[in-house]
N, C-alpha and C positions, 0 to 999 in steps of 0.2 A: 536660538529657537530650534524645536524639533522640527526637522522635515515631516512637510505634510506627504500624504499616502498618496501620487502620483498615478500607481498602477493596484489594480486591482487581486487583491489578495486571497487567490483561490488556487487548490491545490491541481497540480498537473504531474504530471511523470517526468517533464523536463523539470521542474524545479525539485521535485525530487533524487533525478540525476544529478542535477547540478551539485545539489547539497551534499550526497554521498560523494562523489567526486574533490569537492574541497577537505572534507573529514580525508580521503585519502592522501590528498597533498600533502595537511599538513602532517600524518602518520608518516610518509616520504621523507619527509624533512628532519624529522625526528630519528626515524629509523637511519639516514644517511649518517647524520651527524653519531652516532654511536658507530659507522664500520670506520669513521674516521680518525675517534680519539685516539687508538692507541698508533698512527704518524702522527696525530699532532703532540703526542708525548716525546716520542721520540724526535723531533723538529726542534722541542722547546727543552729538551730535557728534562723534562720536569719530575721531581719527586713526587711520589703518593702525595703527600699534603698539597703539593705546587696544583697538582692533577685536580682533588680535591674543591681548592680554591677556586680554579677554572670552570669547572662546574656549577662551582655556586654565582659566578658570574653571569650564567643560564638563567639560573630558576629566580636567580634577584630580576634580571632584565622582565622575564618572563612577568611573575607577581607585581612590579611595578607598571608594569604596561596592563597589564588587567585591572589595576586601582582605576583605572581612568577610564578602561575603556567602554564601559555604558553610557555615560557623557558622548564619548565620543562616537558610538556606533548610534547614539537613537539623534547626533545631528548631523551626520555626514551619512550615516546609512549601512547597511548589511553589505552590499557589494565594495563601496569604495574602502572601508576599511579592510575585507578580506584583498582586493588588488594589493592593498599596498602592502602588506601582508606579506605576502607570496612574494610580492616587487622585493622585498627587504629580505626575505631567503635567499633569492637569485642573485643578489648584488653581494652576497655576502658570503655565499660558500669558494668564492676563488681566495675569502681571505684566509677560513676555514681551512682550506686543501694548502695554505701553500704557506702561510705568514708564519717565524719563526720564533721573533721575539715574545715571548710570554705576556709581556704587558700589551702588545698590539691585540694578542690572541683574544685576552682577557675583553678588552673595548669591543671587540670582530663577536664575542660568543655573550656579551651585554644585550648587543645590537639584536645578534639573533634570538637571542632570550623574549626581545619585548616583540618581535614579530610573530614568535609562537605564540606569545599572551593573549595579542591582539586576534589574530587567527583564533585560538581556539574559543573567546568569548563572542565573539562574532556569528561564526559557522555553527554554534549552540544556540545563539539568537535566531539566526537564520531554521535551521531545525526544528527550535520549538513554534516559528511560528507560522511554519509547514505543516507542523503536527496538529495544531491549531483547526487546521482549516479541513484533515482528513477524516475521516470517516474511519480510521486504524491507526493503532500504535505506530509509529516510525523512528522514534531514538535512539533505541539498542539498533538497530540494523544502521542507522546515519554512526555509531562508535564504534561496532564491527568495521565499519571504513577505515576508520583510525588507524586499528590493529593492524589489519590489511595490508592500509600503507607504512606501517612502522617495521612488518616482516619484508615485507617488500622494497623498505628504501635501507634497513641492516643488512639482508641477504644478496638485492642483487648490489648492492656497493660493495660484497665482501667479493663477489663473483668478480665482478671489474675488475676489482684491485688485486684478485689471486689468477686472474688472467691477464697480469703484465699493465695493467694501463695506471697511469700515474691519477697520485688522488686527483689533479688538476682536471683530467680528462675525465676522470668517472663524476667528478662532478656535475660537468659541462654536461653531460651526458642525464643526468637527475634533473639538470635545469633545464634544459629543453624538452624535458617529459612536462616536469610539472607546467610550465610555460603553456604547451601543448591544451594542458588538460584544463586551465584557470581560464585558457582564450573562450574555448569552446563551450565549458560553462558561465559565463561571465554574464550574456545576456540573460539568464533565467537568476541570477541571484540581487535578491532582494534592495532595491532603493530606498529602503527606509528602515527601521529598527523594532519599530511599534507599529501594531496592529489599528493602534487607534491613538496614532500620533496626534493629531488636532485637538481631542478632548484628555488629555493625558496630565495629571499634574508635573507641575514643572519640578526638574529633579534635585534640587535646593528644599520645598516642601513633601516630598516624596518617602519617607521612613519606611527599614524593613521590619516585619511583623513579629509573633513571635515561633510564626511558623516556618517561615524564609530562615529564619537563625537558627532553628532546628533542623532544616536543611541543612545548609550549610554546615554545620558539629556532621552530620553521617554524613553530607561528603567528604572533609574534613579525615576521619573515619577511614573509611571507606578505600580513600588515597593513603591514607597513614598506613594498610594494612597492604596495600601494595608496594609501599616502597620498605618495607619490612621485608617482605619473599624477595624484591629486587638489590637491597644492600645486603641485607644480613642473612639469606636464605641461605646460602652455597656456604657461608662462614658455618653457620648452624650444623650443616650436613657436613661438612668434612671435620670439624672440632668436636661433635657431640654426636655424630652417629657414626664416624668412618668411611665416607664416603669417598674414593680416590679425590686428589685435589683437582686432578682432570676433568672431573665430572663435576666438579660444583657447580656450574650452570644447567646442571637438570629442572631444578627445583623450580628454578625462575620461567625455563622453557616449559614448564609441564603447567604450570603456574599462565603462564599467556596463553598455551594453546587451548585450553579449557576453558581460559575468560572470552577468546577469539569465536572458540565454538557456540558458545552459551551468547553470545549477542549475535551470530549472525541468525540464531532463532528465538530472540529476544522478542520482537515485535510478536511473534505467535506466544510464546509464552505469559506473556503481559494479556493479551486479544482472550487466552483461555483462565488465566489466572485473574486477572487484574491487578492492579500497580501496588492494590495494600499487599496483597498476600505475596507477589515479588520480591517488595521489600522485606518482609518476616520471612519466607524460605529462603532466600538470596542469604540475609543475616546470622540465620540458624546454621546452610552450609558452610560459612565464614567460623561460626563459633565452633561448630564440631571438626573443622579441617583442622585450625592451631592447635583443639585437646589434641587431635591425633597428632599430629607434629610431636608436642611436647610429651605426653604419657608416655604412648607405644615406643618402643626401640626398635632399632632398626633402619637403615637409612630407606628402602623399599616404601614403609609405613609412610615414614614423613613426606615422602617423593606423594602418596595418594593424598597425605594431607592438605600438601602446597597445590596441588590438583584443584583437589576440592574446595578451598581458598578461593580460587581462580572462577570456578563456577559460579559461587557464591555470589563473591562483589561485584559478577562481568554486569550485571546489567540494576545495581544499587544504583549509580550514578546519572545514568539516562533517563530513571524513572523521575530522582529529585529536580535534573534539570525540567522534565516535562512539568512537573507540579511544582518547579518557580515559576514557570511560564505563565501558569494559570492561575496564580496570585494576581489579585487584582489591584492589590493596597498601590505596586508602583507598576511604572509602565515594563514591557518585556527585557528591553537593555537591561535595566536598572536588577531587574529581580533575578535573571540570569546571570549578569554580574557577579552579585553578592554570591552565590551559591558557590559559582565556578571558583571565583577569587580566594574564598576562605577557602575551600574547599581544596586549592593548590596549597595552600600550607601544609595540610599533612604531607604532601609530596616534599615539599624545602624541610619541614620541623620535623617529621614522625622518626628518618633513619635517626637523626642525631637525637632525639629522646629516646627510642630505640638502643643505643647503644651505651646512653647511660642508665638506663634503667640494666644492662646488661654489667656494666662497668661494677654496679653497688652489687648486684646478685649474682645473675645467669640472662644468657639468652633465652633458656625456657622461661624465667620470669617476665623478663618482656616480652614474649610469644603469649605466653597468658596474660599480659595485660591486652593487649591487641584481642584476644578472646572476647574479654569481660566489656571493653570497646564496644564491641558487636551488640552488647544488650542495649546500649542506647540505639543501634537504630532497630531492633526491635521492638522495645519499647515505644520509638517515637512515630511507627510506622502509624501506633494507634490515635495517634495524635492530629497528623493531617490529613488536609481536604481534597476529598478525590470526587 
C-alpha cells in the first residue's frame, strides 16, 4: 500500500535546500568514484576490457535498482529511500578505495551502482514534486546540483589524493561531508512519493502513456548524446582532427562546463522561454553542435561543437522529468521512474551503438547519427503537454 501523505506538501526554501543539497551528494558520489578508478585499476590490474567490465557492473547495479524503484519510493517514501541511498555510498566506498580482487570489486561497484539508481529516481521524485507546488521552474537548478557535486567530488578527490592522502582517507573524508550534508537535509525531504498518494491508482493498473514513452525515447536521446562526447569524444579529437593525445579530455570538459552553465540558469531560461521552446532550442543547439564536430575541420571547431552540445542537452532532461511529473495517467514515482529508467539506457546502450556504428563506417557517421537523433526530440517537443 502507498504511504498516505502525512505532511503537508507546500513549497519552502528548506525543502528546496534540502533537495538541491541531495542532487549534490549524489554528483559527489559520482564525481569521487571517477578520481578513484584509475587506483582501482591499478589495485586490480586490470586490463581496458577487465576496466570496461567493471564499469558496466555500475550502470547494470544502477538501471536495475531504478526498474523497481517507483514501487518502492511511492511505498516507503522520498526520504527513506534517499537515506538509504546515501547509507549504501558510505558503507561502500572503503570497499571502492581499498578492495583488490576484481571480483570483490565488481560485487562493491554492483552495490554502488544500485544506490546511485535509487538516489537518482528518488531525488527527481522528490524535485518534481517540489516543483509542483512552486510558483517557478526549479529542475535545471536542482541538476546544476548534480554537476556541481560531480566537479566537486572528481576535483577535490583528485586534490586529496595529489596531496599525499591515501584513497582510504580521501574517502573517509567524502563520507563524512556527504554524511554531514544528508543529516542536515533529511528533516525537509519528503515522506511520501506521490502528491496524491490516497487517490492514486494502484501501480499494477497504472500504464505509461504515449507521451511518458516519448519522454523517455528524448531522454533516452539526450543521455545517448552525452555519453558519446564522454566515451568517444577525446577518441574523435585526437584520430580525426589531431588533437595532442594529452588533451583529449578537452572535448568532454568544455562539453560539461557549458551543460553546468546552462542549468544553473536553466530555471530563468525555462521562466522566460517556456519548457516547449527549451526543448526545440536546447534540441537545435544539440543538432548544429555534432554538424560542427563532423563537417568543419580542425580540432578548435569541434572543441565549440562539443561546447555547444553541452549547452544544448543541459537542461532537455529536467524539462521531461518536470512533464513526467505532471502526467497524470500514473502516480509521480511511477511516471518519473519510467522516464529516468529508460532514459539511463542511453547512458549503458548509446557508447556501445556508438561505436559500432563507428566500427561499420566512421565516427563522424555515428556523430551524425546522434545529430539526426536530435530531430526526434524536436519533433516530439510538438507532441506534449505543457
Amino acid at each position: 500500500m502507498l504511504l498516505s501523505m502525512t505532511t503537508d506538501l507546500s513549497d519552502s526554501k528548506g525543502k528546496r535546500v534540502a533537495t538541491r543539497a541531495i542532487f549534490f551528494v549524489t554528483g559527489l558520489a559520482m564525481g569521487l568514484w571517477a578520481a578513484l578508478v584509475p587506483y582501482a585499476q591499478l589495485r586490480t590490474a586490470a586490463a581496458a576490457g577487465d576496466l570496461g567490465l567493471l564499469l558496466l557492473c555500475l550502470g547494470s547495479g544502477s538501471l536495475l535498482a531504478m526498474l523497481g524503484s517507483g514501487r518502492l519510493i511511492g511505498h516507503f517514501g522520498c526520504r527513506a529511500i534517499i537515506l538509504f541511498a546515501v547509507s549504501l555510498f558510505c558503507l561502500l566506498f572503503p570497499a571502492l578505495a581499498t578492495v583488490s580482487d576484481i571480483h570483490w570489486l565488481a560485487v562493491s561497484l554492483f552495490l554502488f551502482g544500485m544506490g546511485i539508481g535509487l538516489a537518482d529516481v528518488a531525488m527527481n521524485v522528490q524535485g518534481s514534486l517540489i516543483e509542483q507546488v512552486s510558483a517557478r521552474p526549479l529542475m535545471s537548478g536542482f541538476h546544476s546540483l548534480y554537476s556541481v557535486g560531480g566537479i566537486a567530488g572528481a576535483g577535490g578527490g583528485s586534490l586529496l589524493l595529489g596531496s599525499g592522502l591515501s584513497p582510504l582517507a580521501s574517502t573517509f573524508s567524502a563520507i563524512a561531508l556527504m554524511l554531514i550534508i544528508t543529516g542536515l537535509s533529511c528533516k525537509q525531504l519528503l515522506p511520501f512519493g506521490n502528491h496524491n498518494a490516497d487517490q492514486a491508482k494502484p501501480a499494477t493498473q497504472a500504464r505509461p502513456n504515449f507521451r511518458l514513452m516519448l519522454m523517455a525515447a528524448m531522454a533516452m536521446i539526450c543521455f545517448m548524446a552525452e555519453g558519446a562526447v564522454l566515451d568517444w569524444g577525446g577518441v574523435f579529437l585526437t584520430q580525426d582532427r589531431g588533437l595532442a593525445v594529452e588533451h583529449a579530455g578537452w572535448g568532454f570538459a568544455l562539453f560539461a562546463v557549458t551543460m553546468s552553465l546552462m542549468r544553473l540558469t536553466g530555471d530563468a531560461v525555462v521562466s522566460v522561454l517556456g519548457r516547449q521552446r527549451v526543448l526545440i532550442v536546447g534540441s537545435i543547439f544539440g543538432i548544429m553542435g555534432y554538424l560542427l564536430v563532423v563537417i568543419l575541420p580542425g580540432w578548435h571547431l569541434s572543441l565549440l561543437g562539443f561546447a555547444l552540445v553541452g549547452a544544448g542537452a543541459a537542461n532537455i532532461v529536467p524539462v521531461l522529468i518536470t512533464l513526467a511529473g505532471q502526467e497524470k495517467v500514473m502516480p509521480v514515482n511511477m511516471s518519473v521512474a519510467i522516464v529516468a529508467t529508460l532514459g539511463y539506457l542511453g547512458v549503458l546502450g548509446g557508447p556501445a551503438i556508438i561505436g559500432y556504428i563507428a566500427h561499420l563506417s566512421s565516427l563522424a557517421v555515428a556523430f551524425s547519427t546522434v545529430a539526426i537523433l536530435f530531430l526526434i526530440i524536436t519533433l516530439g517537443a510538438f507532441k506534449l503537454k505543457y
